[in-house]
Every structure is written in structure tokens, then in C-alpha cells.
C-alpha positions as CSV (number, residue, x, y, z in Angstrom):
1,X,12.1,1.0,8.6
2,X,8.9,0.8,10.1
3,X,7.8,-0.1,13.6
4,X,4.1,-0.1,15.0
5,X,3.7,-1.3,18.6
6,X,0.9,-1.6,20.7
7,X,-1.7,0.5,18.3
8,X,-5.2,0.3,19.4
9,X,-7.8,2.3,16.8
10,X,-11.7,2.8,17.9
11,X,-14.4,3.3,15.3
12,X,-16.9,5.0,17.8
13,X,-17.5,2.8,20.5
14,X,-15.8,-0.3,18.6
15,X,-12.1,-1.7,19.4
16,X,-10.9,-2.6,15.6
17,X,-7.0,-2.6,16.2
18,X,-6.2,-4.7,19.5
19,X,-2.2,-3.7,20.8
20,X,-1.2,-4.2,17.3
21,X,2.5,-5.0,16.6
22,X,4.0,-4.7,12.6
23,X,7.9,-4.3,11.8
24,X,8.6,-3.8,8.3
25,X,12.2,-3.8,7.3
26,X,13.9,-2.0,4.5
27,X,13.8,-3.7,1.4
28,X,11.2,-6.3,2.4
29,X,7.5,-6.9,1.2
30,X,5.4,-7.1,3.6
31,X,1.9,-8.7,3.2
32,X,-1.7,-7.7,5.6
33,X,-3.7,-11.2,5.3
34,X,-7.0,-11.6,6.6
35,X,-10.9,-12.1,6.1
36,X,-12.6,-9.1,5.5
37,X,-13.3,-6.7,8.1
38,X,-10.4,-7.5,10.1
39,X,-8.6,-4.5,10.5
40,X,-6.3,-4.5,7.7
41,X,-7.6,-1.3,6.2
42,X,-7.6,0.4,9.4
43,X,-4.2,-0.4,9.9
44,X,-3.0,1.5,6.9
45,X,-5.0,4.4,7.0
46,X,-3.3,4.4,10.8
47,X,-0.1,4.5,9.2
48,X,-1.1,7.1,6.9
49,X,-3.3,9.2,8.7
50,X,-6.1,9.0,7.7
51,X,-7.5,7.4,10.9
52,X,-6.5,8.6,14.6
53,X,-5.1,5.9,17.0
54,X,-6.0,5.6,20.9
55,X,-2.6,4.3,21.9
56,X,0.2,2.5,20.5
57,X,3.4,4.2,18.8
58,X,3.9,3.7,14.6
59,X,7.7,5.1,14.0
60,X,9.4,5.7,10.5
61,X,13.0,5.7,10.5
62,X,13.5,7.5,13.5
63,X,10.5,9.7,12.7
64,X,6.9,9.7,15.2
65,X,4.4,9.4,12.6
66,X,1.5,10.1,15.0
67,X,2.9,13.9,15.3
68,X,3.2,14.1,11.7
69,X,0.6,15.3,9.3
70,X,-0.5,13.4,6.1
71,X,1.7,15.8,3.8
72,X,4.5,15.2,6.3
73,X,3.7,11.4,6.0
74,X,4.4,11.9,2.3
75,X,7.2,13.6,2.6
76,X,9.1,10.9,4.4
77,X,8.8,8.7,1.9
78,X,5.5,7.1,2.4
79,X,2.8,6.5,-1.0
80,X,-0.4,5.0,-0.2
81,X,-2.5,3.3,-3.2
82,X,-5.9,3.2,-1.7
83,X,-8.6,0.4,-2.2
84,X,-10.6,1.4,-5.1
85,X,-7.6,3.5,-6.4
86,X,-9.4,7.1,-5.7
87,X,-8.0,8.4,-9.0
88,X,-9.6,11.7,-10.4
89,X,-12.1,10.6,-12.6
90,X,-12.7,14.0,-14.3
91,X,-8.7,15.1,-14.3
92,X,-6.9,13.5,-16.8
93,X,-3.8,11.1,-16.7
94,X,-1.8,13.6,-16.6
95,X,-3.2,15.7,-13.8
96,X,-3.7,12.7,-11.6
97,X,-0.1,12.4,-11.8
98,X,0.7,15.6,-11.5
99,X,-1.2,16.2,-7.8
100,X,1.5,14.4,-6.1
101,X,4.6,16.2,-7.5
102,X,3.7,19.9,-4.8
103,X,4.6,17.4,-2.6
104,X,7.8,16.1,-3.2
105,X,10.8,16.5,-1.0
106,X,12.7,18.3,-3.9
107,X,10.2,20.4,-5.0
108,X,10.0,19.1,-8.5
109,X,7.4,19.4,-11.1
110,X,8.8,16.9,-13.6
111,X,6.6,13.1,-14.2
112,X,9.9,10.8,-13.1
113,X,11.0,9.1,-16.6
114,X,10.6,5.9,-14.3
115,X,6.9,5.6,-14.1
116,X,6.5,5.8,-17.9
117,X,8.9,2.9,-18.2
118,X,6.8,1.0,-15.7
119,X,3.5,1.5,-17.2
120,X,4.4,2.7,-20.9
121,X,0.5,2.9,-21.5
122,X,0.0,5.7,-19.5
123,X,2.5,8.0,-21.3
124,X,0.0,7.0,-24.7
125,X,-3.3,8.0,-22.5
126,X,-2.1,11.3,-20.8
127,X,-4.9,13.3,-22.4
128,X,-7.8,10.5,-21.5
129,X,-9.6,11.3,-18.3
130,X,-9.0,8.9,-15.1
131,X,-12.9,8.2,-15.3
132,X,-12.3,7.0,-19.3
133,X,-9.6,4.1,-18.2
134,X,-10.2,0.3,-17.8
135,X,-9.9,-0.7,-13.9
136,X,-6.3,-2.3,-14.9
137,X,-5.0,1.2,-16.3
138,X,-6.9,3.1,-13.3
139,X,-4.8,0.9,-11.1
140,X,-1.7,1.5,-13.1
141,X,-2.3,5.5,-12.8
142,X,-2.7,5.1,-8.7
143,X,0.2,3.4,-8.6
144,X,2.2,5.6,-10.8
145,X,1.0,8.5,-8.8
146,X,1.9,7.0,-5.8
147,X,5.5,6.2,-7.9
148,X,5.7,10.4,-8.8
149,X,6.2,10.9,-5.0
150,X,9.9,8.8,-5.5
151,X,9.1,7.1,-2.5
152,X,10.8,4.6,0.2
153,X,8.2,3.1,1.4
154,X,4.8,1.9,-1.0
155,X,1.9,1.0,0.8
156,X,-1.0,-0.5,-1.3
157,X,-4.3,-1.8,-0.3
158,X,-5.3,-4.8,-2.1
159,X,-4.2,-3.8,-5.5
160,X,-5.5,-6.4,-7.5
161,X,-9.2,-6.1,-6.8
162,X,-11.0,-5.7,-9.7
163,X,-8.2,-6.0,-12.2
164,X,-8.3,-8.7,-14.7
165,X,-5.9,-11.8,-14.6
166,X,-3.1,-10.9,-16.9
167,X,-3.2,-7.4,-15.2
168,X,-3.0,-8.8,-12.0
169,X,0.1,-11.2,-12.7
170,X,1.8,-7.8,-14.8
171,X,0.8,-5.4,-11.2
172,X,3.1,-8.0,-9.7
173,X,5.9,-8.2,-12.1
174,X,6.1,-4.3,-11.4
175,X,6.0,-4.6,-7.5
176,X,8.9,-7.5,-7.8
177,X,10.9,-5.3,-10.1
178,X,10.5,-1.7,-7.9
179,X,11.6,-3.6,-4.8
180,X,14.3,-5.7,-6.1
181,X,15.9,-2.9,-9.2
182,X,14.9,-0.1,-7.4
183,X,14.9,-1.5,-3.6
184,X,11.5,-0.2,-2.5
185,X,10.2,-1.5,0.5
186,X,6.4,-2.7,-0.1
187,X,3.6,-2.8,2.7
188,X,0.4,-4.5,1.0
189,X,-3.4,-5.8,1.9
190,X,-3.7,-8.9,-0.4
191,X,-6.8,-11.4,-0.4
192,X,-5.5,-13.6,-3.6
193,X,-3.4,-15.7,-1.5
194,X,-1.0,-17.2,-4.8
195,X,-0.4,-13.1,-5.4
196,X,0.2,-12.7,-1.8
197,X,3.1,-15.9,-2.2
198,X,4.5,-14.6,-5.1
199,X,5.0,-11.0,-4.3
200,X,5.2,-11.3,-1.0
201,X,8.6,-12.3,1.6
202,X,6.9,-11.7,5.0
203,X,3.5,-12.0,6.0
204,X,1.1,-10.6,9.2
205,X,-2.2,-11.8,9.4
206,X,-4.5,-10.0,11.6
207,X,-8.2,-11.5,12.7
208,X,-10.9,-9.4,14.4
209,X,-7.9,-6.6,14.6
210,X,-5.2,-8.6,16.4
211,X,-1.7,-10.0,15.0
212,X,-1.9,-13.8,15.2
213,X,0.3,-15.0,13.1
214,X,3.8,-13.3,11.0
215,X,6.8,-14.7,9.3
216,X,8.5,-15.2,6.5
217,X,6.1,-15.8,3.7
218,X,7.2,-19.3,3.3
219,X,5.9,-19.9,7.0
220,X,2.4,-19.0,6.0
221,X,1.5,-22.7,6.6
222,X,-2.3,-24.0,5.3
223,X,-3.1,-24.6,9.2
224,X,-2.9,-20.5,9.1
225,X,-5.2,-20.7,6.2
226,X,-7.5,-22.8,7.6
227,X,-7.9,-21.4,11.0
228,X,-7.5,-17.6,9.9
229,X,-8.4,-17.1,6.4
230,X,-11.2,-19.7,5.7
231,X,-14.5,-18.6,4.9
């Protein structure tokens, strides 16, 4: 579905993304690993973007995402759930989740059914404000906007920051149940590692922006953990 190979990104003079090389198939949920300042971030706002790349190609389903705008991006079938959620803080629920529908492929201007059944509480809190919500519920509204776009491909960077436990493990009962009801394919940056096991089926881990390591979730071994993840 996806296929980035050979991306190199420069923040001014500084090389973060060294000949980078991520396949994600259809279906699959695919997990960024990593200490902090690794690239991870970068990666996706490459993917998005939101960042320009010096080399490298990043193609979705036959499609050159590096001559495609960010609405183009979007209209593939890529929804990005930022770190720190970015919701409208002043709009309320329902306008957040309105902002995405001009977008949509089909044109229309209808809230799926599908993200209320998801995340029921939001349907109860349309009239709050985005600012007004708990950081659980915030997270639940930039997903759900991300879900209004009816998307094939969700990428979300580390959606669990912030979010309280049993929010957390319900975030990940929803991810589970969009990818295997609805077959969504999932791209995600995850620092919790037993979140990362359970939601995840393949891994990449990238240190000082380069792949060293990728598999199958099950091959994400403690020597990985040790050497790459540590602190």
C-alpha cells in the first residue's frame, strides 16, 4: 500500500532521515519505535506533507506522494492524527469533525454513523468546545476526525500520550477493531512498548533517523530493546 525508499529529510543543516526504507502492506499495523528524537515524527509529516524530503521516493498505491499536495494526500485515503491531537479548541465537537468532510473524495457533508459508534461520547458532547474535553475525549475527537475522512490508510503519532490508562487500553480496542471489522491499514509512532505489542503486527524502529531493525511484531526481540530503545 505504501512504499518509502531511500527518503533523506534535512532540518536546516541537519541530516534527520538517513536513506530511509518503510513498506506498509494493506491491512497491516505498522508500528515507528524509537527513543525520542529519532526521526519518527519526521517520517510522518514526510508522508503527509508537512515536511519536504531531499531524496528518496514515498509511493501510495501506485500514486507519487511527493507531487501530491496535503489535500491530495487526503484524498487518497491518507488521515493523520497528530501528536498533541491539534483539535480546535474554540470550535466545538462538532465543527472539529466537520473540517474534514470538504475533503472527502465523495463530496459529502454527513458525520459517518461509524465514528459515533466508535466513540459514542462524542455524539453526547457535540455542542462542548474541543478546548472543554478531557485529553482521552480530545484524543477520541482527532481520531474521529481523522475517521470522517473514510480513510484507507490511518496514520497516528503516538496516540496514547497523555491519555489515562483505561483510555489508553479502550484507543487500542478501537484501532484492533477498525483494522480487523473494517480492514484499515494503521501506521503508528508508539513509545508504550506493551501498547505497541498489542496493537501492533509489524514493527520499524528507526535510531538517529536510520531503519535498524523491522519485522513482524513478534520479532521485536529484548536485544532490540536493549540496544535501541533503552534509555
Amino acid at each position: 500500500m505504501l512504499v518509502v525508499k531511500g527518503l533523506n529529510q534535512f532540518y536546516g543543516g541537519s541530516h534527520t532521515l538517513w536513506d530511509v526504507d518503510l513498506s506498509v502492506a494493506a491491512g497491516s499495523r505498522t508500528c515507528l519505535i524509537g527513543r525520542n528524537g529519532m526521526g519518527k515524527t519526521t517520517l510522518l509529516k514526510c508522508i503527509m506533507g508537512l515536511l519536504p524530503i531531499a531524496s528518496g521516493s514515498m509511493i501510495f498505491e501506485g500514486h507519487n506522494l511527493s507531487k501530491c499536495s496535503i489535500e491530495d494526500r487526503a484524498k487518497l485515503g491518507i488521515a493523520y492524527v497528530p501528536q498533541g491531537r491539534e483539535i480546535f479548541s474554540q470550535l466545538t465537537v462538532e465543527e472539529n469533525l466537520r473540517i474534514g468532510l470538504s475533503i472527502r473524495k465523495n463530496g459529502s457533508r454527513s458525520i459517518p454513523d461509524r465514528v459515533f459508534e466508535l466513540f459514542p461520547a462524542l455524539k453526547q458532547m457535540l455542542r462542548r468546545r474541543g478546548g472543554d474535553l478531557s485529553g482521552g475525549q480530545q484524543q477520541q475527537l482527532a481520531i474521529g476526525r481523522a475517521l470522517v475522512l473514510k480513510p484507507k490508510l490511518l496514520i497516528l503519532d503516538e496516540p496514547t500520550e497523555g491519555i489515562q490508562p483505561n483510555i489508553v487500553h479502550e484507543i487500542g480496542d478501537i484501532l484492533l477493531k477498525l483494522n480487523q471489522d473494517a480492514g484499515l491499514t494503521l501506521l503508528l509512532v508508539e513509545q508504550k512498548l506493551p501498547f505497541a505489542r498489542r496493537v501492533a503486527s509489524e514493527f520499524c524502529i528507526l535510531d538517529k533517523g536510520r531503519q535498524v531493525a523491522a519485522g513482524p511484531i513478534g520479532n521485536l526481540t529484548d536485544q532490540f530493546v536493549r540496544t535501541h530503545l533503552s534509555v
